[in-house]
N, C-alpha and C positions, 0 to 999 in steps of 0.2 A: 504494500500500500504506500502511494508516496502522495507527497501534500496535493499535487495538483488534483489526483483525484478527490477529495477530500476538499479540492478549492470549486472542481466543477460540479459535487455534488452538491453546497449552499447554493452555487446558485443557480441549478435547476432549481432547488428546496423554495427559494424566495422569487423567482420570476416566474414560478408554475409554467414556462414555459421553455420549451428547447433555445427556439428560435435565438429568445431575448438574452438565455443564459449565454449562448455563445457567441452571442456580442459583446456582451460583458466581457467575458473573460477571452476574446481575442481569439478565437479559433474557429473551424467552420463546426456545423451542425453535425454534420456527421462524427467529427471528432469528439465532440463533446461526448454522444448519443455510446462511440465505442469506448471509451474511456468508463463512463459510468455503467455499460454492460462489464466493463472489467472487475469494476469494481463489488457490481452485485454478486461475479463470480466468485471473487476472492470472499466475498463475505459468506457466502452460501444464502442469500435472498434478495430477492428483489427490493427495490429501495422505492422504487415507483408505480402509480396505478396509472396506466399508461391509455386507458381505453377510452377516458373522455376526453373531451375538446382540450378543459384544463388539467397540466399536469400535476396529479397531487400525492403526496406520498403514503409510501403504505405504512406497518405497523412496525413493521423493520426500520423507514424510512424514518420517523418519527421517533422513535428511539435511538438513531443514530444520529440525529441533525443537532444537538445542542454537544455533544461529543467530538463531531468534528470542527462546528465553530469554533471549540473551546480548543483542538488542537492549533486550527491558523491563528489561534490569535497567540497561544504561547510561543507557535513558530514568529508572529510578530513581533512581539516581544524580544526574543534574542536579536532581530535585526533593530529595536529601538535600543539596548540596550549600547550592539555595538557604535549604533548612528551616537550617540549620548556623549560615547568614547573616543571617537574619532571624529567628529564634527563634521560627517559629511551623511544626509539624509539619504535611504534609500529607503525603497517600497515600492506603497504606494497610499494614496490620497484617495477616497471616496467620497463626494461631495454632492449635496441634494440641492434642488432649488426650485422653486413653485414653476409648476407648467404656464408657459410665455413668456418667463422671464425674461424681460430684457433690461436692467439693470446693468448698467457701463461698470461700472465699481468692482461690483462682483468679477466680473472678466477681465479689468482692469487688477483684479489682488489673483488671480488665478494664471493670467501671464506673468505676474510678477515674478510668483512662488514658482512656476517653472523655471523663469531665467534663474532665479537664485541656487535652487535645487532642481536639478535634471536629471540625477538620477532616480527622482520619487514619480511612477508613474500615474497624471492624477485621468478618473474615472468620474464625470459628469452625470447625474442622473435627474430627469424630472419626473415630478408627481404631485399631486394634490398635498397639502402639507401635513393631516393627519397621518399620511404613508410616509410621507418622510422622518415627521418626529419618530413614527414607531420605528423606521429601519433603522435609525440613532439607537436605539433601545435597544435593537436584538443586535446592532453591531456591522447588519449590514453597508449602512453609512458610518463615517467619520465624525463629519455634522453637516447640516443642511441650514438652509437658507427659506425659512418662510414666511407666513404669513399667520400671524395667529390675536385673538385675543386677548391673549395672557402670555407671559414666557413659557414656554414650555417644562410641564411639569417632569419632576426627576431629571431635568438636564441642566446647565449651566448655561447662560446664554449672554447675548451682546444684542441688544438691541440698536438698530439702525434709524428705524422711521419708527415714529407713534403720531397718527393722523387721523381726523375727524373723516367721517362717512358722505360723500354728496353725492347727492342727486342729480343727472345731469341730462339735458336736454335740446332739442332744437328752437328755435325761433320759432315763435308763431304755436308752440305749444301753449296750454292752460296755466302751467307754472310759471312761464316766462315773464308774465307782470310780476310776479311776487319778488320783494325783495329778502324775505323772511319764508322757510318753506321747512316744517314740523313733518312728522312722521303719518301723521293722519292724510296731508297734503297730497303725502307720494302717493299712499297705497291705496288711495281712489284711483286710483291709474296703473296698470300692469306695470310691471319690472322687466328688466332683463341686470339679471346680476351672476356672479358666478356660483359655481356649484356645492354644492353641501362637502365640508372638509379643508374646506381654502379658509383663510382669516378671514376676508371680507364679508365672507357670508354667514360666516358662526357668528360675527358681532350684529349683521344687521339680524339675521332669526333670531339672535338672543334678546334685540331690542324690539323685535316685534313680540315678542314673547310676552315681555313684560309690560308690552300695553294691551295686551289681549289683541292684538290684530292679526289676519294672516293677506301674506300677501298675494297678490294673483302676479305668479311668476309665466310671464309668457313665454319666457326661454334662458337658456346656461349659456355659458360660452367661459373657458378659463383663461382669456386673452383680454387681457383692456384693451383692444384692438378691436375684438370683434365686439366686445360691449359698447363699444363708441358709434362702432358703424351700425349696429342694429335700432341704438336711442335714434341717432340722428334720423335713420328711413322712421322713424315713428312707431318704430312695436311695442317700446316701452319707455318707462324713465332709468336709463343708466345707472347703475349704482356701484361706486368708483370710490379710491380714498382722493383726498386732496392731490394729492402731486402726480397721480395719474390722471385726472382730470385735466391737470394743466396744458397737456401734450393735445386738446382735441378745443382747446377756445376758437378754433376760426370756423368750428362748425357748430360748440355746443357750448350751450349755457350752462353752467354749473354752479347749485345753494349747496352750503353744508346743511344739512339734515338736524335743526336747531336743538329738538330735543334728544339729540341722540349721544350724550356724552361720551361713551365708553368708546377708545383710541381704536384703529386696528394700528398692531404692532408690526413690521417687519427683522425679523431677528434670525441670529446665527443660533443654535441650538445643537449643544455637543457632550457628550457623557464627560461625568467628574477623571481625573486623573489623565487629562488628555497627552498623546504621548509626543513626539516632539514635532513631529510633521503638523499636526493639529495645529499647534503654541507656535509654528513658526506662518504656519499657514492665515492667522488670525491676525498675528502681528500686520502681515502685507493688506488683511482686510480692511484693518482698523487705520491704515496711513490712506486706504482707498478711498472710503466711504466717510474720512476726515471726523472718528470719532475719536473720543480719548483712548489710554491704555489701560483704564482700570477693567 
C-alpha cells in the first residue's frame, strides 16, 4: 500500500465522483479507477458502491476513510516538520473559495505565495460555503474563503468584508422612488438572490425569518453576475452585499435593506494549529486584501 493510493482513495471518498477525483489529484480517470481496484485488492474488499450515478462508499469504505486521512496527514506532517527545518515549503496548498468568485486579492495572495514558494503545489476549489467550511473540518481543504454570517464555527478565521445587505434594481422599477427601502418593501416583489448555503442568503433567510416573512424567490444564481443581469431584465429585486453592488451602478439602482442589520461576512476560515504553508499563505492574504496581522 503506498500513500498515493491512500491519497486517490479520499478523494474519490469526498468528490463521490471519479471524474472530479482525478482532476484533483492530477491523473486520468482511468488511473485513478486502477489504482483504487488495487487497492480494494490489497485490502481484500471493495471500498466503493459503484452502481449508482453517485459514487458512494461501502462499509469497508467507510471504515477505512478516517484511517487513511489520518495516514496523509501524518505523512504531512513529517514534510511540515522538515519545511519548519529547512525553510523551504513543500507540498501542497488546498484552498476553497465561494462559487464566482472573483475577488482580485484572493489571486492576487495566491500568485504571491507561488512566486515565494514553488515548490508547494496549490489546488483551487469552488463551492457553496457551507461545503467548504465543512471540507476545512474533515481536512479536505487547508482553509477556504467564504461567505458567511458568523465566522465560522470550530475554525479560526480572518475576516475581510462585513457589509450591509441591498436591494438592487432597475430604473423605472416600484422601489426606484424610495430613498429609504425596509425589508417588507422588497418582498412585495420576487427576489433573485443566491442559493441556500452561501452567506448572502443565510443572513437574508435568517432576517426574513425573524420578521415572519417568506420570500417569493423567483430564481438562484451563485454569481453576482448573473444576479445583476436577471434584476436588471426585471425578474426580481437583486439581492447583493454593498460592494458587489457597486460593480452594476450604470444599470442598477441599489438601497441597503434599512432594517436589516446583521453584516454578511466575507472570511478566511482554517482549522487551529495551522501548519506552515497555511501561516505563510495568510501572511500574503493579509498584505492583499490590506488587512492587519492580528
Amino acid at each position: 500500500m503506498e500513500l498515493r493510493h491512500l491519497e486517490y482513495f479520499v478523494a474519490v471518498a469526498e468528490e463521490r465522483n471519479f471524474t472530479r477525483a482525478a482532476a484533483r489529484v492530477h491523473i486520468s480517470q482511468s488511473g485513478v479507477s486502477a489504482q483504487i481496484r488495487q487497492l480494494e485488492r490489497e485490502l481484500g474488499a471493495e471500498l466503493f458502491d459503484r452502481s449508482a450515478r453517485a459514487v458512494t462508499l461501502t462499509v469497508a469504505g467507510k471504515a477505512a476513510l478516517d484511517h487513511a486521512r489520518a495516514a496523509l496527514a501524518a505523512a504531512g506532517a513529517v514534510r511540515q516538520a522538515v519545511s519548519e527545518v529547512t525553510g523551504v515549503l513543500r507540498g501542497r496548498l488546498a484552498v476553497g473559495m465561494v462559487i464566482g468568485c472573483t475577488i482580485t486579492p484572493l489571486f492576487d495572495a495566491l500568485a504571491a505565495f507561488r512566486q515565494a514558494h514553488p515548490g508547494v503545489e496549490i489546488s483551487v476549489r469552488e463551492d457553496n460555503s457551507d461545503l467548504l467550511v465543512a471540507g476545512v473540518h474533515d481536512g479536505a481543504l487547508d482553509l477556504a474563503l467564504v461567505g458567511a454570517a458568523a465566522p465560522p464555527d470550530g475554525l479560526e478565521s480572518l475576516t475581510i468584508v462585513s457589509e450591509r445587505l441591498v436591494a438592487a434594481f432597475p430604473a423605472g422599477h416600484p422601489l426606484a422612488g424610495r430613498s429609504r427601502v425596509r425589508l417588507r418593501d422588497v418582498l412585495a416583489h420576487p427576489v433573485v438572490c443566491m442559493p441556500p448555503g452561501t452567506g448572502l442568503r443565510t443572513v437574508f433567510d435568517a432576517a426574513c425569518a425573524r420578521q415572519g416573512r417568506e420570500p417569493a424567490v423567483a430564481a438562484q444564481a451563485s454569481a453576482a453576475d448573473a444576479i445583476a443581469d436577471l434584476a436588471a431584465r426585471g425578474l426580481g429585486v437583486g439581492i447583493l452585499s454593498e460592494s458587489m453592488s457597486e460593480a452594476y451602478r450604470d444599470r442598477l439602482t441599489a438601497r441597503v435593506i434599512a432594517d436589516v442589520a446583521s453584516p454578511t461576512l466575507l472570511a478566511f476560515g482554517w482549522r487551529p494549529a495551522p501548519g506552515p504553508a497555511v501561516r505563510a499563505f495568510l501572511t500574503h492574504a493579509r498584505r492583499a486584501f490590506g488587512v492587519d496581522a492580528r
